[in-house]
C-alpha positions in Angstrom: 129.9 330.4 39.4 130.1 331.9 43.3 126.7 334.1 41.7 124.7 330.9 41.6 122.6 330.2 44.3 123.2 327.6 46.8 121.0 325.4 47.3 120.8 325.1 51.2 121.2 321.4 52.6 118.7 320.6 55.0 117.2 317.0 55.7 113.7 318.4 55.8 113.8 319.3 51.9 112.3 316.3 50.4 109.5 315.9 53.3 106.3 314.8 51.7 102.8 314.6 52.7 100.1 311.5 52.0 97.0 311.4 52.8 95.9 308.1 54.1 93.5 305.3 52.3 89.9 305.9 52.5 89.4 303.1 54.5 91.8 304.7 57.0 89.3 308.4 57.3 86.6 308.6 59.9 83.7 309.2 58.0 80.3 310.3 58.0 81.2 313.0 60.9 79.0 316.2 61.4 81.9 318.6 61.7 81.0 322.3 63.9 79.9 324.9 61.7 80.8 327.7 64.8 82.0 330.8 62.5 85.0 330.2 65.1 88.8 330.1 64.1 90.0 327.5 66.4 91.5 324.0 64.6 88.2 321.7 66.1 90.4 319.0 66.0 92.7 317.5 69.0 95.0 314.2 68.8 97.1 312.1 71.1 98.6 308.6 70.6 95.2 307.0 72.3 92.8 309.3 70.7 91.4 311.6 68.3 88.5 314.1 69.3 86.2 316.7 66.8 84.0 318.8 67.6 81.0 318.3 66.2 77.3 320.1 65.5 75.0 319.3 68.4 71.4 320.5 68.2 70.6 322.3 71.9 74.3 322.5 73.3 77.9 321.4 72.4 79.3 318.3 71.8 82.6 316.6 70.7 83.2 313.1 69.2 85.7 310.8 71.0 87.3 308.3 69.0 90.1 305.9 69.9 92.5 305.8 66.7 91.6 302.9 65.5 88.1 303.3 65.1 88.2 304.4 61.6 85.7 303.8 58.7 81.8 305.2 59.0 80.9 306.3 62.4 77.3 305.4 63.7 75.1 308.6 64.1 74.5 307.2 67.1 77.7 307.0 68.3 78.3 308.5 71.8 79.4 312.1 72.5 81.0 313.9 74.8 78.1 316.1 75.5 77.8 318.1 79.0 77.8 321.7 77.5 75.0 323.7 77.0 76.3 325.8 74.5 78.5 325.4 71.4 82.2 323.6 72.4 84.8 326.6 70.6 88.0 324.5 71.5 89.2 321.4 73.0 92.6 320.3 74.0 94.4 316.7 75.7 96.1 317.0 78.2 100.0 316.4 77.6 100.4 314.2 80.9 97.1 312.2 80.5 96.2 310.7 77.1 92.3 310.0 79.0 92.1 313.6 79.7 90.6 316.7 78.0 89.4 320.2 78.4 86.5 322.1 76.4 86.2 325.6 76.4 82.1 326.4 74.7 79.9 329.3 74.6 77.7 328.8 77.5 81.2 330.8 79.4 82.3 327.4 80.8 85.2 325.2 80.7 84.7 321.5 81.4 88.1 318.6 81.9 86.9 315.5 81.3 88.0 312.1 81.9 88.1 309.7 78.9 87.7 305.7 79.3 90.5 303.9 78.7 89.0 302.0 75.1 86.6 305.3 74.3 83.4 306.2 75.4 80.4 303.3 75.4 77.7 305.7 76.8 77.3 309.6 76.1 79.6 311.5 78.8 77.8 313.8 80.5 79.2 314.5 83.9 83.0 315.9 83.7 85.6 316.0 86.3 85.0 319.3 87.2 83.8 322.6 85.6 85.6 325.9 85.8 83.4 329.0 86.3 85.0 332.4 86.1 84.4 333.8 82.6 81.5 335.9 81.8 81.5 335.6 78.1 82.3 332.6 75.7 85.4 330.5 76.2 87.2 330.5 72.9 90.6 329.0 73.9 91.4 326.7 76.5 95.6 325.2 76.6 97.1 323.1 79.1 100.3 324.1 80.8 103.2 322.0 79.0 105.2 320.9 81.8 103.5 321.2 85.2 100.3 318.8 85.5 97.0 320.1 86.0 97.6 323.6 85.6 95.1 324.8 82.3 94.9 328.2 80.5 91.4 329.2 79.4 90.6 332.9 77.5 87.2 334.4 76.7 85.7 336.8 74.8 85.7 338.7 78.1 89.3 339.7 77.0 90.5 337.4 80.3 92.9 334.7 80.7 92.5 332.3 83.6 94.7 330.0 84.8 93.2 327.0 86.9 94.9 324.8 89.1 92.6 321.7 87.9 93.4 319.4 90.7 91.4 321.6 93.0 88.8 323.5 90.4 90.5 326.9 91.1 91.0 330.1 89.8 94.6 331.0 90.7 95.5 333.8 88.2 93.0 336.0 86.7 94.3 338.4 83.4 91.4 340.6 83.3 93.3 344.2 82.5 95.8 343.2 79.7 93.3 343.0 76.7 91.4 345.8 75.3 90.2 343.4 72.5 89.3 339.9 71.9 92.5 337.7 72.2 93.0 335.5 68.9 95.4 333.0 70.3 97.0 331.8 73.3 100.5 329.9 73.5 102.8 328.7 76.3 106.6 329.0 75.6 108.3 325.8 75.8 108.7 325.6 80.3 105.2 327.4 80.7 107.1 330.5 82.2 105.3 333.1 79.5 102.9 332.9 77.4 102.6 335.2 74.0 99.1 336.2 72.9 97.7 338.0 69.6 95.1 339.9 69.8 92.6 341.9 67.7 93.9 345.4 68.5 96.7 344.5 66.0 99.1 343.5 69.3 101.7 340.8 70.3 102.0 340.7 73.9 104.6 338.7 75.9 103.0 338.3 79.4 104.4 336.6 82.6 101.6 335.5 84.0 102.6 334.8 87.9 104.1 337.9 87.6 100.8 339.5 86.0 102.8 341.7 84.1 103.2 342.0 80.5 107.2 341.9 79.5 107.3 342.6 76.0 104.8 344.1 73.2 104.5 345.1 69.8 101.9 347.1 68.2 100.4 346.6 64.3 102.4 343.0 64.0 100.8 342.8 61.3 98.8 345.7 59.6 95.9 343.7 58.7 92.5 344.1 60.2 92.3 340.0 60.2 92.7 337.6 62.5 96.6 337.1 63.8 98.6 333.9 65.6 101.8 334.0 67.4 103.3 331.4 69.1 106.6 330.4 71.0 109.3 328.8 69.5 111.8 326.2 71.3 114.7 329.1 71.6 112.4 331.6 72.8 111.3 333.6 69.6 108.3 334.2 68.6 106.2 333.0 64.8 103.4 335.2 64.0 101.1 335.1 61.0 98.6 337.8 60.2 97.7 339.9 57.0 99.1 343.0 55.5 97.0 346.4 55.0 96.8 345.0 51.4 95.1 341.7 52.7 98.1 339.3 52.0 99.1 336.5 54.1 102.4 337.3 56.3 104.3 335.5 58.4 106.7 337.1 60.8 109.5 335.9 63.2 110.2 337.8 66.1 112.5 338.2 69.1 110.8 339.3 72.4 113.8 340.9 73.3 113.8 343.6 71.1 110.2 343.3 69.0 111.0 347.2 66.7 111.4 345.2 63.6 110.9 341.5 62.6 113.8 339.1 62.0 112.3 337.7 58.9 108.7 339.1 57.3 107.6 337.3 54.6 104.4 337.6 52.1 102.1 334.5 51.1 99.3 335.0 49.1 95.7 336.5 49.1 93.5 334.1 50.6 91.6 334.9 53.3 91.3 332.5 55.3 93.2 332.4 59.0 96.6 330.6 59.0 97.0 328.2 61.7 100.7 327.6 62.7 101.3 323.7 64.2 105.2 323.9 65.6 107.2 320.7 66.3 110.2 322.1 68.8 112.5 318.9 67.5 112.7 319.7 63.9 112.0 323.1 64.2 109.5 323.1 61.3 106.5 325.2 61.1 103.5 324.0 59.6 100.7 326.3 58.1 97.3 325.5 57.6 94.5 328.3 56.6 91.2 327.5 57.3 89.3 327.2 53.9 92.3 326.3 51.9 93.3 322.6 50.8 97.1 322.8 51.1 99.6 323.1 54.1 102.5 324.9 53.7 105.8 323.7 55.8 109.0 326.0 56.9 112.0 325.3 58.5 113.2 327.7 61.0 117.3 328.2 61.4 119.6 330.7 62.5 120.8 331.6 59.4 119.3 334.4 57.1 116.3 334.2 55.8 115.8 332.4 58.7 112.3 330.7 57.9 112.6 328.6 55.2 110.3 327.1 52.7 110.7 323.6 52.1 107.1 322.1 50.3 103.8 322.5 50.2 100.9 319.3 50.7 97.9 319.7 48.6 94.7 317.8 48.1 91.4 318.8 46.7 89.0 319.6 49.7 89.1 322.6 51.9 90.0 322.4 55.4 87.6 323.2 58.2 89.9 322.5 60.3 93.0 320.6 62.1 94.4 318.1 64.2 98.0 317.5 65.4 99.8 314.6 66.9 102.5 314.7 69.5 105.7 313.4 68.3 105.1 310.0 70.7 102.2 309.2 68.5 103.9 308.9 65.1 105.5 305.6 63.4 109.2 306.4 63.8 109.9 303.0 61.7 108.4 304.4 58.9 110.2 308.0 59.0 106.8 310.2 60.0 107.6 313.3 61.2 104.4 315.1 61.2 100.7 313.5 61.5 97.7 316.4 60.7 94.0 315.0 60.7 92.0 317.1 58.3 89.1 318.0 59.2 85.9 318.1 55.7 83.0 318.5 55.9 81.8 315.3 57.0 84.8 313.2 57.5 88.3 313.1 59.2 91.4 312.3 56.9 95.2 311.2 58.4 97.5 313.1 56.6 100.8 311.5 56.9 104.3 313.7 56.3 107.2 311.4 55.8 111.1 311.8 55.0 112.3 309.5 52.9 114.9 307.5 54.0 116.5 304.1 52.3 117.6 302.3 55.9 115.2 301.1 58.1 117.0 301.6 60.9 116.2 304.4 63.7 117.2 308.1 62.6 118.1 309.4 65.2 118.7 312.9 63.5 115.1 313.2 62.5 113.9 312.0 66.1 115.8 313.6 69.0 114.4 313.1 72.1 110.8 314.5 72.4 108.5 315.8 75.1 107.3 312.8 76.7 104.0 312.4 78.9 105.5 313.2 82.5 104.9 316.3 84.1 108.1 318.0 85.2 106.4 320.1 88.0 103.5 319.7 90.0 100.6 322.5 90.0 101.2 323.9 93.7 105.5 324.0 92.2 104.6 326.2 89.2 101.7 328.2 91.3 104.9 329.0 94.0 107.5 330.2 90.7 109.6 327.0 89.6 110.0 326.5 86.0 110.8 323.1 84.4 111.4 322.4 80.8 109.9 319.1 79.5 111.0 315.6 80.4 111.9 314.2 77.5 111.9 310.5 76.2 113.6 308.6 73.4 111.1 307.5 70.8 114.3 304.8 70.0 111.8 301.8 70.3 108.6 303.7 69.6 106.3 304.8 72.4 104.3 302.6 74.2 101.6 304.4 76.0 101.8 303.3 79.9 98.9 303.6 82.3 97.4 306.8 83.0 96.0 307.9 86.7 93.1 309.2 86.7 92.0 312.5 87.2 91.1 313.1 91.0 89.3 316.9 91.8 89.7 317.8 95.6 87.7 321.2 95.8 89.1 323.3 98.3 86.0 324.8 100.8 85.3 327.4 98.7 84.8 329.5 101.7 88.2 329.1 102.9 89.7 331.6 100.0 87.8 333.6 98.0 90.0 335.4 95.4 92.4 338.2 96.7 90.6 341.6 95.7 87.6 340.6 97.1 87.1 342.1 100.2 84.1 340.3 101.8 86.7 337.6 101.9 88.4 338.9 105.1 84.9 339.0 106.7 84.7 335.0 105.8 88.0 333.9 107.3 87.6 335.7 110.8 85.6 333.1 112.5 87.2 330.3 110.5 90.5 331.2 112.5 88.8 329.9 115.8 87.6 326.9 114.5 91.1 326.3 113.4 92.4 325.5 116.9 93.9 322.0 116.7 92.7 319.3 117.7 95.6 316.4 118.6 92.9 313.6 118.5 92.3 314.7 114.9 96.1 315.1 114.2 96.6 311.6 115.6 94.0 310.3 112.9 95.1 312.8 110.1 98.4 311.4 110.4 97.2 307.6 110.0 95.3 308.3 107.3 98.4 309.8 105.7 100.3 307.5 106.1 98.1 304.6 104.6 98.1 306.9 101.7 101.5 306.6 100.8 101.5 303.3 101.7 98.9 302.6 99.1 100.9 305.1 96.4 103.9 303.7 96.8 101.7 300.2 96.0 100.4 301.7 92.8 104.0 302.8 92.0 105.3 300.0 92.4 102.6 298.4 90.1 103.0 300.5 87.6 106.5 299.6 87.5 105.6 295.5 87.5 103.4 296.3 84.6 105.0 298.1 82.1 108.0 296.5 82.7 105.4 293.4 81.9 104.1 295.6 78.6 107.8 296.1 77.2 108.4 292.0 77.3 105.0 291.2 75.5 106.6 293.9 73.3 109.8 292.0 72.4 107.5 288.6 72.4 105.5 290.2 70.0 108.5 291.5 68.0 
């Protein structure tokens, strides 16, 4: 009897996936056919953007949730690239906010209306210049605001302090090869990258140094991911030198040998791993296939676990994943993906299925919620912060956001370090530094009427969504 196996308990074994009515899809979309391996889909409680063919440039479709059914061909897009848009990504402390990374070596932030776009968006925020070949990645930092990670097929990384449209950290020596994947660990102190020479790199990237490695993580010649887990370890998923799907857990500490390596299958198409950090459940989705696989990760040999897989009929082309504050806790969703076909967007909707209809609070500890802990110039100067997190006990209800406000610095006043004409530049602009206590006087005026005016807004803020949360319980 102590032979049999034991079935491991885990409240995650009977999680099932639906796919939502047809009503419920976003149809008649003109998904990218880029040969690119990026998930073309990004989601937030507000919003769901794809990125979608554009003849002459790159475009993405902006769509507030709601706006399901067929979507006019004249619908607006957000269209300011003049090449094809390779990734996009919201920013976690602005739902109206978004960065595109496209082929014509740009990346663009752009600022959403609050109810969706009426008009075509042309202009963004601000564009970032600094790559010299296609921008195949772009990530925002997850807990200090404004700070975004972009990586080309220049084998660079650059990470931009938004808020001024600069350049602060330029990885230009660490790759050899083209970098797969990108991914912040969970305070933004490291971030782990795969790339095509068959290595996992753990870099610190204020530091610019690269802290941990591992060569042939996979023997495969395809594609690879790695990303971060909550506790520090890092998932991978790649192919073996006999073209089978692996997935591999691994701790930067010591990276000789994997905690756990398991073999999938022989499709070929690139797994994409989406993580949520409060269940600790993995979810797979290869581009081309029409299932996702989920794991639970534990502590406990063999460590990644399989629980289920979803499967439907059509391929994938590619992905969309909600933050945690977007799903229905009332109805036990855990996980929301948006499926990407051919010409249509489908809500898939994983559930556990629970008899009470109160809360679980097992299933919903409290999740990253939409403040930033640190501000750019903070992270820039070394802090680290985890995430603030909220309690999704009453659902979320999505406050205001501010919007996105660029002060370029005079670009004069600091070219890059390493760029010696720059000393040449500053010399005069030391004399005209000389204060002058007329303009202090007024500098210090206009300061103060500034905060003045934020703590206003502040305050505001406060009136209103303490206004938001009655309507709530009215409504209730």
């Amino acid at each position: 009897d102590t032979m049999r196996r034991v079935v491991r308990q885990s409240k995650f074994r009977h999680v099932f996936g639906q796919a939502v009515k047809n009503d419920q899809c976003y149809d008649d979309i003109r998904v990218s056919r880029v040969t690119w391996d990026s998930s073309f889909c990004a989601v937030n409680p507000r919003f769901v953007a794809i990125i979608v063919d554009a003849s002459g440039g790159g475009a993405f479709l902006v769509l507030p949730l709601h706006k399901t059914g067929r979507i006019d061909k004249s619908y607006p897009t957000v269209c300011g690239h003049t090449g094809p848009v390779l990734d996009i990504d919201w920013c976690p402390h602005n739902d109206q906010v978004i960065a595109s990374g496209s082929e014509d070596c740009t990346v663009m932030v752009w600022q959403i209306p609050e109810n969706g776009l009426t008009l075509s968006l042309t202009e963004p925020v601000v564009v970032l210049e600094g790559h010299s070949k296609r921008v195949g990645i772009v990530a925002w930092h997850p807990t200090a605001r404004n700070v975004l990670l972009s990586a080309g097929c220049d084998n660079a990384i650059i990470i931009w302090n938004v808020g001024t449209g600069e350049a602060l950290i330029n990885l230009d020596d660490m790759h050899v090869d083209m970098i797969y994947n990108v991914s912040w660990n969970r305070n933004g102190s490291l971030i782990c990258t795969a790339s095509k020479d068959k290595k996992v790199r753990v870099i610190d990237p204020r530091k610019q140094e690269i802290v941990a490695e591992k060569e042939k993580t996979h023997e495969g010649a395809r594609p690879m991911r790695a990303i971060f887990l909550a506790d520090g370890n890092i998932f991978t998923t790649g192919f073996s030198r006999m073209s089978e799907r692996q997935l591999a857990l691994w701790n930067p500490k010591n990276m000789e040998e994997p905690i756990a390596l398991h073999e999938m299958d022989t499709s070929n198409g690139v797994l994409l791993p989406f993580y949520d950090p409060d269940t600790n459940i993995i979810y797979l989705c290869g581009k081309g296939d029409s299932s996702i696989r989920y794991f639970e990760i534990t502590d406990e040999s063999p460590y990644v676990h399989y629980l289920n897989t979803f499967s439907s009929k059509e391929p994938q082309r590619g992905m969309g994943f909600m933050p945690k504050r977007g799903l229905d806790v009332n109805k036990c969703e855990i996980a929301r993906f948006f499926k990407l076909h051919e010409r249509k967007c489908e809500p898939i909707i994983m559930t556990v299925p629970r008899k009470s209809d109160l809360f679980q609070d097992d299933l919903y500890p409290d999740t990253a919620g939409p403040e930033a802990a640190l501000e750019a110039e903070e992270w820039f100067e070394g802090k680290n912060a985890d995430p603030l997190l909220i309690s999704l006990k009453h659902g979320y209800i999505p406050g205001k956001n501010r919007d996105l406000k660029v002060v370029k610095k005079n670009i004069l006043d600091n070219k890059p370090a390493g760029n010696k004409k720059s000393d040449l530049i500053n010399a005069p602009k030391k004399a005209a530094d000389a204060s002058n206590p007329q303009n202090d006087a007024k500098l210090d005026e206009i300061l103060k009427e500034l905060k003045s005016i934020k703590d206003m807004i502040s305050n505001q803020d406060e009136r209103i969504s303490k206004l938001e949360q009655q309507m709530a319980k009215i409504a209730d």
